[in-house]
Structures are given as C-alpha cells and as structure tokens.
C-alpha positions as CSV (number, residue, x, y, z in Angstrom):
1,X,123.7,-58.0,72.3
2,X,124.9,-61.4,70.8
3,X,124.9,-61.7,67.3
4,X,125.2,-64.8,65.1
5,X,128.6,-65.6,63.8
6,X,127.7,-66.4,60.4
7,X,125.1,-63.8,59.5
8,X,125.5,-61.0,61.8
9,X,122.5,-60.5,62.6
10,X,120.7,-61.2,66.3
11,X,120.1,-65.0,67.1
12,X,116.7,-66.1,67.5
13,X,117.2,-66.6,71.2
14,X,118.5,-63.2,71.9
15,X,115.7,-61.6,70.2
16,X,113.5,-63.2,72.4
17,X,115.0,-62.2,75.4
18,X,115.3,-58.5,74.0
19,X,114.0,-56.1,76.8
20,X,112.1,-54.7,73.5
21,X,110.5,-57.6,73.1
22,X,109.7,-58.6,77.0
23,X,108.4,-54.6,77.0
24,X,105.9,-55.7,74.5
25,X,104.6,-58.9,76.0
26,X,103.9,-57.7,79.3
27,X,100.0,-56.4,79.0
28,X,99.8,-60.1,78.2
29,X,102.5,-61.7,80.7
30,X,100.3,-62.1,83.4
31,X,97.4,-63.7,80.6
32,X,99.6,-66.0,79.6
33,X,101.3,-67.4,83.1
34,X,97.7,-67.9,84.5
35,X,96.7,-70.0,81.4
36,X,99.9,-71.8,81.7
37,X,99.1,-72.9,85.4
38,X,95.5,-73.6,84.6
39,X,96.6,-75.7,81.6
40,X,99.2,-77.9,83.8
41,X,96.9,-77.8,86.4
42,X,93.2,-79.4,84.8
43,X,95.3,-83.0,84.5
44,X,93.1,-85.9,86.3
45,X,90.8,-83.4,87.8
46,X,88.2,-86.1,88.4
47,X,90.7,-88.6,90.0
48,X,88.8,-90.1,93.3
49,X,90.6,-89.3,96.6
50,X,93.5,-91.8,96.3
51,X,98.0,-91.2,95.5
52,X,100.0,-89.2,97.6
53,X,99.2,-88.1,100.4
54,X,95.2,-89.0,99.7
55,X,95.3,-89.4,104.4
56,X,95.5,-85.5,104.3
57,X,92.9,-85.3,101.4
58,X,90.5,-87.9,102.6
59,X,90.0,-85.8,105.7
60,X,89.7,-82.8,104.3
61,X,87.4,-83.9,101.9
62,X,85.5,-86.3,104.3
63,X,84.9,-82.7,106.7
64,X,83.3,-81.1,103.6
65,X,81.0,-83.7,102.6
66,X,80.1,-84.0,106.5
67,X,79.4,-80.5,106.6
68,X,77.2,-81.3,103.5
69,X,75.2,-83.6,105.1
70,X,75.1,-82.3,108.8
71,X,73.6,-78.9,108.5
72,X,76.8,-76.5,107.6
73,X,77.6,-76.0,111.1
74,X,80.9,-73.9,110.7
75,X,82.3,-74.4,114.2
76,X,81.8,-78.3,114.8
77,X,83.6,-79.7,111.8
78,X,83.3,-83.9,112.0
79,X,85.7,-86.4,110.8
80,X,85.1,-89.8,109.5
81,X,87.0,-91.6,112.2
82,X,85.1,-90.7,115.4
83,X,84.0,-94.1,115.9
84,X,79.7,-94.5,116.9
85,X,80.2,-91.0,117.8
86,X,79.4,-87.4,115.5
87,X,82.9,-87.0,115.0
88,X,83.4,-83.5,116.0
89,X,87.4,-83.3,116.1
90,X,89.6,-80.5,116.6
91,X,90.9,-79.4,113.4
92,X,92.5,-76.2,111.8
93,X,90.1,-73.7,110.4
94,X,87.7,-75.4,108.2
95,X,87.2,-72.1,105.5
96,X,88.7,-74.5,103.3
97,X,86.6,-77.7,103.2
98,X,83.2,-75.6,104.2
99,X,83.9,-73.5,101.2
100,X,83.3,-77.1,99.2
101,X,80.3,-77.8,101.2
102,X,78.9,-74.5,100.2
103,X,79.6,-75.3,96.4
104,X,78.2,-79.3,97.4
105,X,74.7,-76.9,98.3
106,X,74.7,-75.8,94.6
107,X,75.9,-78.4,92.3
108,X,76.3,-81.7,95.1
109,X,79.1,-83.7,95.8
110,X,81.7,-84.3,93.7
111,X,85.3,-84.3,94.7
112,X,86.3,-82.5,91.5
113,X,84.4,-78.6,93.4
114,X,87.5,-79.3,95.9
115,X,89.8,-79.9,93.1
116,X,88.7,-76.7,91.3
117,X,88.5,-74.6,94.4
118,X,92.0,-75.6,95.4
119,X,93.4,-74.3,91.4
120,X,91.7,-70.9,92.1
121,X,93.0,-70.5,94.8
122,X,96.5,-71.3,93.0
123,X,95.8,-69.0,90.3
124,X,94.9,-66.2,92.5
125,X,98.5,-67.0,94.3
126,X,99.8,-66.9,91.1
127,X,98.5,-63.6,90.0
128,X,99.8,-61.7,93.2
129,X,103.1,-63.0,93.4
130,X,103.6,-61.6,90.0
131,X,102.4,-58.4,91.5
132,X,104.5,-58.5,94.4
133,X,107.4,-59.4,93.1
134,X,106.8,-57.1,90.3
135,X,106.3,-53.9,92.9
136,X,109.4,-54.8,95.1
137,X,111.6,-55.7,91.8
138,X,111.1,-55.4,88.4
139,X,108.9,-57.3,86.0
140,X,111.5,-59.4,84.5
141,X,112.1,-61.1,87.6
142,X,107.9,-61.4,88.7
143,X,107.5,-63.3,85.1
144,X,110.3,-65.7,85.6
145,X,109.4,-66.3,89.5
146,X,105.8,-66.7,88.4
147,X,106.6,-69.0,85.7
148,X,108.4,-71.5,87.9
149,X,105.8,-71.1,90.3
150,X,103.2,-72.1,87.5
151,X,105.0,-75.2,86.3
152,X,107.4,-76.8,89.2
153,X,106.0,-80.1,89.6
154,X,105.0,-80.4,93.5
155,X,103.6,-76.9,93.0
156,X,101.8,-78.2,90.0
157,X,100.3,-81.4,91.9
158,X,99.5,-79.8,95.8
159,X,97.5,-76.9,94.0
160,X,94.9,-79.3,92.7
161,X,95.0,-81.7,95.8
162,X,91.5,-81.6,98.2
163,X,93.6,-80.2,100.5
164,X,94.1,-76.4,101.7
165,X,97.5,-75.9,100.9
166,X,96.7,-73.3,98.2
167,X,94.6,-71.3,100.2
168,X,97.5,-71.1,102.5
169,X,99.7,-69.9,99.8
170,X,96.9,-67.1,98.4
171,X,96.3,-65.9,101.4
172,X,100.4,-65.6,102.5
173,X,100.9,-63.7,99.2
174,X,98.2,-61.5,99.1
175,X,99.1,-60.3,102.9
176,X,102.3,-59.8,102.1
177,X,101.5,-58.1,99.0
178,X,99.0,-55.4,100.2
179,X,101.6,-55.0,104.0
180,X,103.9,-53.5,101.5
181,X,101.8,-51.6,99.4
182,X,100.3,-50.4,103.0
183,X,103.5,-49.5,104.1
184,X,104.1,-47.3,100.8
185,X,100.7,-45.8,100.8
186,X,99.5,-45.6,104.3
187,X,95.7,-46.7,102.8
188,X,94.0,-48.1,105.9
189,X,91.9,-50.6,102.9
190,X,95.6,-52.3,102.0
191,X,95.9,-52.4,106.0
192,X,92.9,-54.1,106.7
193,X,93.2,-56.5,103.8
194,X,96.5,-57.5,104.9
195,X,95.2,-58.2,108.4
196,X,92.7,-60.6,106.8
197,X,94.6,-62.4,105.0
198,X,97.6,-63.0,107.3
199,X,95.0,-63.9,109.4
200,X,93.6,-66.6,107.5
201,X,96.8,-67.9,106.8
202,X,97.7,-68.2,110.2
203,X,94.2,-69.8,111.0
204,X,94.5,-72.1,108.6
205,X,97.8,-73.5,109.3
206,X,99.6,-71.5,112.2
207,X,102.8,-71.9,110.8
208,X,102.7,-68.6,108.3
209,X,102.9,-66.6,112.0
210,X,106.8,-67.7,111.3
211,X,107.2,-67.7,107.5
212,X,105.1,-64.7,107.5
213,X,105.7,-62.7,110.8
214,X,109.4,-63.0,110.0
215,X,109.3,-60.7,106.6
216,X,106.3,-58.6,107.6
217,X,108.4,-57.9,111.1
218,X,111.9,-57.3,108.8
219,X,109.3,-55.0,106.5
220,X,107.9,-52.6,109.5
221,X,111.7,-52.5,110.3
222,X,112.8,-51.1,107.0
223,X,109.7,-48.7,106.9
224,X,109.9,-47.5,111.0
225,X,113.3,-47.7,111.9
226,X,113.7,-46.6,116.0
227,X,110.2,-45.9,115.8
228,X,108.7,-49.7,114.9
229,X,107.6,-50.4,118.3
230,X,106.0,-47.3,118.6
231,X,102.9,-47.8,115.6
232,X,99.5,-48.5,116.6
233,X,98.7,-49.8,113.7
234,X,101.3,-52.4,114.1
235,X,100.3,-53.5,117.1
236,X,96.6,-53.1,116.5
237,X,97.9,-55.4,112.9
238,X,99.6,-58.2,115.1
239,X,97.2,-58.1,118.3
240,X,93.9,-58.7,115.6
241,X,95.9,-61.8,114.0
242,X,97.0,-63.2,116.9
243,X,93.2,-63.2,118.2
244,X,91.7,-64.3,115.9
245,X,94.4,-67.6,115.4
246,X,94.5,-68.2,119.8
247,X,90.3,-67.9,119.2
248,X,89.9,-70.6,116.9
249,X,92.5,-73.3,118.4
250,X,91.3,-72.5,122.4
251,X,87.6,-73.4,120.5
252,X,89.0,-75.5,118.7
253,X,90.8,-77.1,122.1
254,X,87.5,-77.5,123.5
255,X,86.3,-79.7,121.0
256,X,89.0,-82.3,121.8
257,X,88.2,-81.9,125.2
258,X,84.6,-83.0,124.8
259,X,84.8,-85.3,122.5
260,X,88.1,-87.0,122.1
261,X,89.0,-86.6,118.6
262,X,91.9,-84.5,117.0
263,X,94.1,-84.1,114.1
264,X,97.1,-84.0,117.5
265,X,98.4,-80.2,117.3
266,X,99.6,-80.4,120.8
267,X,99.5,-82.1,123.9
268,X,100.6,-85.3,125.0
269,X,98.6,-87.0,122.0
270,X,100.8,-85.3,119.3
271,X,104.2,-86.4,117.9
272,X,104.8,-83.0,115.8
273,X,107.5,-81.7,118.3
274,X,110.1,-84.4,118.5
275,X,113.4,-81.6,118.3
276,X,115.7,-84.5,119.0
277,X,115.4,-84.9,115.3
278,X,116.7,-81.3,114.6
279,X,120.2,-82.9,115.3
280,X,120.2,-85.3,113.1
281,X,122.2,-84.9,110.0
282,X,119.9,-87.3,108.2
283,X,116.8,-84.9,108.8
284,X,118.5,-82.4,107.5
285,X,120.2,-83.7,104.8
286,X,116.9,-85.4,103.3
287,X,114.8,-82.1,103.4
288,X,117.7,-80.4,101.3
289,X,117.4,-83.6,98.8
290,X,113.5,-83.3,98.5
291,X,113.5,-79.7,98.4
292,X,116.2,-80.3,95.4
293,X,114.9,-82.7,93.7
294,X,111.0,-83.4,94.3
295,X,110.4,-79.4,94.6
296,X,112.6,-77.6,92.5
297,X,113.2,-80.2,89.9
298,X,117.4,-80.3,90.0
299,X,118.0,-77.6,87.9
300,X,115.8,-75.1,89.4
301,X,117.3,-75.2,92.5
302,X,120.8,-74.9,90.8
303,X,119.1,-71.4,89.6
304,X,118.1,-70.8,92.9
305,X,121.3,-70.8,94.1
306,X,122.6,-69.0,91.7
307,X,119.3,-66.1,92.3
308,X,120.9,-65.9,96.3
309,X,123.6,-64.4,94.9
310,X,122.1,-61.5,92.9
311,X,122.4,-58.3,94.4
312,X,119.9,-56.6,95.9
313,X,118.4,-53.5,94.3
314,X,117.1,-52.3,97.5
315,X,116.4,-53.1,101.6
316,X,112.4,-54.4,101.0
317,X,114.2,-57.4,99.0
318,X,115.1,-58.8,102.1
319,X,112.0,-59.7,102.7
320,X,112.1,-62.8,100.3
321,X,114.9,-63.6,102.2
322,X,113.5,-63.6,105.3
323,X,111.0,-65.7,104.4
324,X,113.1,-68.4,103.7
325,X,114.2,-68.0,106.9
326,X,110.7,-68.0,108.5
327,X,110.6,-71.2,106.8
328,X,113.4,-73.1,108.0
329,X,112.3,-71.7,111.7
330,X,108.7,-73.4,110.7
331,X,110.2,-76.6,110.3
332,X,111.9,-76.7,113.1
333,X,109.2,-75.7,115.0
334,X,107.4,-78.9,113.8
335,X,110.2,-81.4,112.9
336,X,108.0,-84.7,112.6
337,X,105.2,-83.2,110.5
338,X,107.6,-81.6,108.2
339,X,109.9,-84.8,107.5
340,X,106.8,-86.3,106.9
341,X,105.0,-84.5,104.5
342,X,106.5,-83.0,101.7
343,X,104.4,-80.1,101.5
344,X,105.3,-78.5,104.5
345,X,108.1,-77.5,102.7
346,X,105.5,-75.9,99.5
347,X,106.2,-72.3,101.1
348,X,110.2,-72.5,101.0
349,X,108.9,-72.9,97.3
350,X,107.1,-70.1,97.1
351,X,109.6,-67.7,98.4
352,X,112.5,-69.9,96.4
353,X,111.0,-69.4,93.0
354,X,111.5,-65.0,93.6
355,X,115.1,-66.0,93.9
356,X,115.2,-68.5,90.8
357,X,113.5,-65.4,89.5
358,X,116.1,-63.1,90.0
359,X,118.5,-65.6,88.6
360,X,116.6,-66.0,85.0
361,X,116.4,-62.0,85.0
362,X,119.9,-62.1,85.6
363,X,120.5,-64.0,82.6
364,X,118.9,-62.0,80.4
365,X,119.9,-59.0,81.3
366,X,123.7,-60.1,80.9
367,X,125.9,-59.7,77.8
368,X,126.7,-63.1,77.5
369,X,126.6,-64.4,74.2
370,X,125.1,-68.3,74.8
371,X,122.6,-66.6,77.5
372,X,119.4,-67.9,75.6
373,X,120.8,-71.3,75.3
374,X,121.5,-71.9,78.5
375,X,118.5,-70.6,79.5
376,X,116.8,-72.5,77.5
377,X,118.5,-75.9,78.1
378,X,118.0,-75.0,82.0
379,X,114.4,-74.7,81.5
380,X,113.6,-78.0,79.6
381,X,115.8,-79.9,81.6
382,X,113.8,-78.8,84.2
383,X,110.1,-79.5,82.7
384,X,111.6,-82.7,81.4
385,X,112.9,-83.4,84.9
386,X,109.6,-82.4,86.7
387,X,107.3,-84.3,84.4
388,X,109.2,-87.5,85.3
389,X,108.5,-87.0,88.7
390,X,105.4,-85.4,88.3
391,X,104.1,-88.2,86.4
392,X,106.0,-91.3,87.8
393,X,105.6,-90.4,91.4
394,X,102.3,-88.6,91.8
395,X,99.9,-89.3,88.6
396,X,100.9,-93.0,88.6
397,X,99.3,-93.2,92.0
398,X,96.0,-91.7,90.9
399,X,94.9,-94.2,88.7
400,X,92.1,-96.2,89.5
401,X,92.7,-99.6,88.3
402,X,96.1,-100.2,90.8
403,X,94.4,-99.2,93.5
404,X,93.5,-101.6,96.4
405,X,91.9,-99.2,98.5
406,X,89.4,-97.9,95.9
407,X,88.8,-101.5,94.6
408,X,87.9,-102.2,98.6
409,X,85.7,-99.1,98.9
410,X,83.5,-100.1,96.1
411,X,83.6,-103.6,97.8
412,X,82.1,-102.1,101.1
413,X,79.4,-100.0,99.7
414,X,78.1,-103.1,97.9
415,X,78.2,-105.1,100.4
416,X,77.5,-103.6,103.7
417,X,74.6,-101.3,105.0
418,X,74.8,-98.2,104.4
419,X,74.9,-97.0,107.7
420,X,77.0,-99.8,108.8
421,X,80.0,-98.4,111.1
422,X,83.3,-99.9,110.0
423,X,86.6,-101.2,111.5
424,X,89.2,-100.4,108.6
425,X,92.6,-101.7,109.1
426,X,95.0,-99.3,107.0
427,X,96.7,-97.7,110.4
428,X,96.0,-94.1,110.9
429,X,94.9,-93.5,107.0
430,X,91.2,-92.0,106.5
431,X,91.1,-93.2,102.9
432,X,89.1,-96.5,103.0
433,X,86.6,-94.5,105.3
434,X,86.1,-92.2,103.2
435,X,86.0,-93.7,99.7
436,X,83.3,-96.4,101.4
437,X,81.2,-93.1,103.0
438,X,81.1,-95.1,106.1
439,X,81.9,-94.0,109.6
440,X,83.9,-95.9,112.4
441,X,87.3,-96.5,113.6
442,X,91.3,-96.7,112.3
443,X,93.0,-99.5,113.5
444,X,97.0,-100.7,112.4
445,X,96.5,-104.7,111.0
446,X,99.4,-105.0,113.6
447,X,96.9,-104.3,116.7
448,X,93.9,-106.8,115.1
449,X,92.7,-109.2,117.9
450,X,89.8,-111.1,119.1
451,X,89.5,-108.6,122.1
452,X,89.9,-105.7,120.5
453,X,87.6,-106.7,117.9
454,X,84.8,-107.6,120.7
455,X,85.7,-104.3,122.3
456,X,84.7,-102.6,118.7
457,X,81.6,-104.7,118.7
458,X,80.8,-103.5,121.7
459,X,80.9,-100.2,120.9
460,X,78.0,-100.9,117.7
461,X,80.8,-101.6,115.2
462,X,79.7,-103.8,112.6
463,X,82.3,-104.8,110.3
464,X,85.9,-105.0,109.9
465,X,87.3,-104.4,106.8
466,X,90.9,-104.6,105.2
467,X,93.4,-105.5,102.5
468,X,96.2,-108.6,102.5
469,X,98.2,-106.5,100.0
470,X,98.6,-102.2,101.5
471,X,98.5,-100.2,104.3
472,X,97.6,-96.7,104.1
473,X,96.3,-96.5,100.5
474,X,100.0,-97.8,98.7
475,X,102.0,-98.7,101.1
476,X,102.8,-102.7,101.0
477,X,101.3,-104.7,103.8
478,X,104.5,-106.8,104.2
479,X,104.2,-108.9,107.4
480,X,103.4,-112.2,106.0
481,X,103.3,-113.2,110.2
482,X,100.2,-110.6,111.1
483,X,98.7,-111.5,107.7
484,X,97.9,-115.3,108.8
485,X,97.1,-113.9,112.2
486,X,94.4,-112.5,110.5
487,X,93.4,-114.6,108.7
488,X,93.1,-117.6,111.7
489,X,91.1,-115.3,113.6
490,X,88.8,-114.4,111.1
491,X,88.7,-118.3,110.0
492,X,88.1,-119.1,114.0
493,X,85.3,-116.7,114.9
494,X,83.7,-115.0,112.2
495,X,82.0,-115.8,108.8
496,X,83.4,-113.4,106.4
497,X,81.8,-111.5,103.7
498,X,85.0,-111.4,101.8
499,X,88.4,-113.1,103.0
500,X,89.7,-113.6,99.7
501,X,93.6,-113.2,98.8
502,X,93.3,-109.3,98.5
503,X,90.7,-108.3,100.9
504,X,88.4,-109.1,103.9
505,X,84.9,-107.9,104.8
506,X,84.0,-109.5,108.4
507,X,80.7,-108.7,109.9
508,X,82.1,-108.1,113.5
509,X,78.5,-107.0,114.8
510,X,78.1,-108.8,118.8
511,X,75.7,-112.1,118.4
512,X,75.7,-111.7,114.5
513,X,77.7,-113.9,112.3
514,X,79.7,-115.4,114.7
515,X,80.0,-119.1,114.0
516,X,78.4,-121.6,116.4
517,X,80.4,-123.3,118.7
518,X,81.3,-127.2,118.9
C-alpha cells in the first residue's frame, strides 16, 4: 500500500480505498447507493410535462390520466390525439401508465405519482444490479457499477421522466439476476420470477428480446453445454415469453386495425426500420459521441474502456458483454427510433456501468501509489461534467416560465370549452394536448390550410391552436414564410380568440366565428 512520503504513514486516499475499510462499509453500501440515487433523483419532481423529450411523456402520461377518467380498462389504452374519436391506439404494454392511474384512484391526478413511480422503479433497478453484479463478481465492482448507475446524468434524468423506461430497466435486471441464480440453484421460484420479468420487459418495449435474449442465451450456454437445446425448462422459459410479448402486440394490432391510431411499430405507417441508415458513418459516429458524452459523462466512458479490458474472473462475466452486444443488435434493429431518442441507448448504459465498475475495482485493488487521486479526480470530473449537462440541457428545459407550450396550455383551458376538441399545430408532439386536457388532432404548421382546416371542422373540431415562436414544445418555429401564411388565413376567415405575436387561438367550429362575407 502507498504511503505518504513525508510521514510514512498511509495517505488519506489509500485508507479509504483499504479492502479493510470497503469490508466494513458494506452492510451499509447498498443503504447508502439507494439514498444517493434517491437524493439526485427528487430534483423538480413537480415539473409539469414539458423539456426533453416531454412527446414521449405527454403520451404516456396523457394514457394514464385517460385510464383515470375512462373506467381502468386495461386492454383499450386511449391517446389524446385520436381526433372526435375515443382514442384507443395501439401502444406497448400499458403496466406502466395504468400503474399511475391506479395510484390517480387513491390520491388523484398529479403528474408527480408518475414521477415517483418511475424513481422506484429506478431504485429497485439499482438495488439488483448491485446484487447481480455482486453474485457474478465481487462487491467492489457491484458498488462502483452501482454508483455510476446512481449518479450518470441521463440515468439520473430518464428515471424520474413519466415515461416507462425504468420499469424497463428493473424488470431487465431483476430477470437477469434471478436466470442466474436459477441456473445455480435450480429453484423453480427464481425460474418463474425470471420468466415474469423478462417478460414484462419484452412487453413493455420488445427490444430487451435482443439485449436480453442475447446474455440469457450465452448464460444457458455456459450452464448446458451440448445439452442447451435439450432443457424443457428452457424452452418452456422462452416459449412463455414469447407468448405472452406476440399476445399483446397481435391485440394490440387489432386496435389499429379498428380504429386507426398507433404509436407506428410496424407496417407501412412506421419509419423505425430505415437500415439504409446503418451505413452511414454519421449514424454511427453520433451514437458513439452521445453515448460518450450525454451518457457516460466523458470520463466515464474513458473508464469504461478501460473496464473492457479487465480480465475476466470467470465464463458467466460474459454475460455483461453480451449484453452490450444485444444492444448494438437492438439499435440496429430500429435505426430511426434509436438516432432519435437518446434513451434507446439507456440499456448500453446499464450494462456499460458493470464494466466502468470493473475498472474502479481495478483501481483499487492495484499497487499504484496516486490510485486514489486519480480516482478521485476521474470521479469529480465526471459529476462536474454530468451536472453541466444535466442541468444546462435537461433541467433548463423544465422550467416553467420559458416555456411556450405551457404558457399556451394555460391559454386554452381559459379560454376554450372544456370539452372543446382542438387542432394543435406543434407537428407530431402530444404536449399542447395534453397540458390543455383537451382531445383532437396533431397537425405540422407547414400543412395549415383553409381546406384542411374545413376538413377538421367537419369532423366537430372546434379550434385551432398554436404558437409563432416553437414547434414540438422547444424547438424554434423558424419559417417566417408559413408564419404569415398563417396568419393571412386566420386574418381572412376566422375571428381569433388570440392571434397575438406568440400565439393563436382560432375558433375553427363550421358556421361559427367565421366572419361575414362582403
């Protein structure tokens, strides 16, 4: 062990790291990471549905308050954009939002139940990557893995989104967790909570049947050797997941069918697949950058790195490694939606931090003399590195008094009925509906005109509503060209509630508040 030049004695840093002293702290390890991620977690837990990414939270959210209002009808979940119609779309698995509904029964609505439900579900992640990592490795490396896991910043901010992305991460960890402690045991109760779990996972998402099938395959490899093909339980594992996943989406399937309205999985209506994009260096190269930067905050992929070179202690670490794999198959599998949004890439995270992980265990298991510094440089460049984006990029957004499309909501529940069905121009985003609580249609500002407006009308809209400024909740509305377009033809046909130089609120409705000819 290192020991201080001047006194002789054992710096302050390498005491810390001790094995002596790690021995001691771990009854309270596993006390002290959940606090940590609870702590970093609570920030803005009130903030209304609006920032990054609010389109995939204003749905989410907007199916749990509908399930709220519309009886808790599991299998017909309803979106907010179904025009004059109920809005039953076809959507993943709902647990997620109905959970909130069911908490909305208790204690009523309030976006903050999603919020909380969504940091349990962290927490619980949390809690069994420690154990897993802890059963396949060693405890040093489960800490340090769970600790990055607690505090990276998109890991931070997508566990306290309305959004299900930390159910999909609890229920991917605690499947994997109890398939290996089933495959050491041989307890049919770790079997059979593995199968649910998985299950969910791959129900609420479908990709996990790649980032997940991949290890759990690699796993029953290990275990049966020649004989993997040969299990029953194996195949009785995958055949029950694979149900239960093909169940919901046929069902699911049907829905669109029926009514029209999906969230585009497949089909002719969906741009998810486009593969041509697979060979673009660009695609590539600005997944690596994000999954640098925005995910692993610079330095802690640097570790990451570093924790793929570690050797492994035995074959069931592969499985991590596999995963990553499974990962980079997932977005391939679904190019568009993965450039897209950022937290498609959340599992390569989860699986990435075991590795960062191995690489801080590494550190302080060596002999090197400055190991605490660097460690400890490493790590608050990192939380310096993450805060700045955490709260530049993502918290920034949040706030109330910057945001046009919650300073427009508020403008059209003042102002217009309350069951009034809406025209909201901000493209394919859900926001503005739901924000208002009003039901209608999504329209681009770029496709506004007097005969798609009647068309609307004559479907029982009643107004249209918009802002000069954004599209989409942030993003700038900057075609000064369509933005006098829309203003002649709401100056030509319609008297406007609002048409000021931020927003307008037209009342569309057919043989109301059109303005009198000649």
């Amino acid at each position: 062990m290192a020991t201080d030049s001047q006194t002789g004695g054992v710096s302050w840093g390498d005491r810390f790291l001790s094995s002596d002293l790690l021995k001691a702290l771990q009854p309270y390890s596993r006390l002290f990471l959940l606090a940590l991620a609870l702590l970093v977690r609570l920030y803005n837990l009130q903030s209304p549905i609006i920032g990054v990414h609010s389109w995939r939270q204003a749905d989410t959210a907007a199916l749990a308050r509908n399930f709220y209002e519309n009886g808790l009808n599991f299998f017909y979940p309803q979106v907010d954009w179904g025009g004059n119609s109920a809005g039953y779309a076809e959507t993943e698995f709902p647990l997620y939002p109905y959970a909130v509904a069911l908490v909305y029964k208790l204690l009523g609505v309030s976006e903050i139940y999603g919020r909380a439900i969504a940091i349990i579900c962290s927490l619980v992640a949390l809690f069994f990557l420690f154990q897993l990592v802890a059963y396949v490795i060693n405890q040093g490396t489960a800490f340090w893995a769970s600790f990055f896991y607690a505090v990276l910043p998109l890991s931070v901010f997508y566990s306290r989104t309305f959004q299900p992305e930390s159910m999909v991460q609890m229920a991917c960890v605690i499947g994997l967790y109890f398939f290996v402690r089933w495959l050491d045991s041989e307890r049919w109760w770790h079997w059979g909570v593995s199968v649910l779990f998985v299950a969910i996972a791959c129900l609420l998402k479908v990709l996990p049947i790649a980032y997940l099938g991949l290890p759990l395959l690699y796993l029953a490899g290990v275990r049966f050797r020649g004989k993997l093909f040969q299990q029953a339980a194996l195949w009785a594992y995958a055949g029950l997941i694979l149900a239960a996943t093909a169940a919901w989406y046929y069902h699911a399937h049907q829905i669109y069918l029926t009514y029209g309205h999906t969230f585009g999985f497949w089909g002719s209506t969906t741009d998810r697949y486009l593969w041509t994009m697979l060979l673009s260096f660009r695609f590539w190269g600005d997944i690596l950058l994000r999954l640098a930067v925005r995910h692993f905050a610079v330095i802690g992929f640097f570790l990451f790195l570093g924790g793929l070179w570690v050797r492994r202690r035995s074959a069931v670490e592969g499985c991590f490694d596999l995963g990553l794999m499974g990962v980079m198959i997932s977005i391939a599998i679904a190019p568009t939606s993965s450039y897209v949004h950022e937290y498609y890439q959340l599992p390569f995270v989860l699986y990435g931090v075991v590795f960062i992980g191995k690489a801080c265990d590494a550190i302080v298991q060596s002999s090197w003399r400055w190991r605490s510094w660097a460690l400890a440089i490493a790590i608050g460049l990192m939380l310096t590195t993450g805060s700045v984006i955490y709260s530049l990029d993502y918290m920034r957004r949040e706030a109330i008094d910057s945001s046009d499309v919650y300073a427009l909501a508020q403008q059209v529940k003042a102002l217009t009925p309350t069951k009034a069905l809406i025209v909201s121009a901000t493209g394919g985003d859900p926001t503005l509906l739901y924000l208002s609580h009003r039901r209608g249609w999504l329209i681009h500002p770029d496709a506004l005109s007097a005969a798609q407006l009647d068309a609307f009308s004559a479907e029982g809209a009643d107004y249209l509503v918009g802002s000069y400024s954004t599209i989409e909740s942030y993003t700038s509305f900057d075609n000064s060209a369509q933005k006098q377009a829309i203003r002649t033809l709401i100056d030509n046909r319609y008297r406007p509630v609002i048409n000021s130089d931020q927003f307008f609120i037209v009342d569309i409705a057919k043989g109301r508040g059109m303005k009198a000819e000649g």
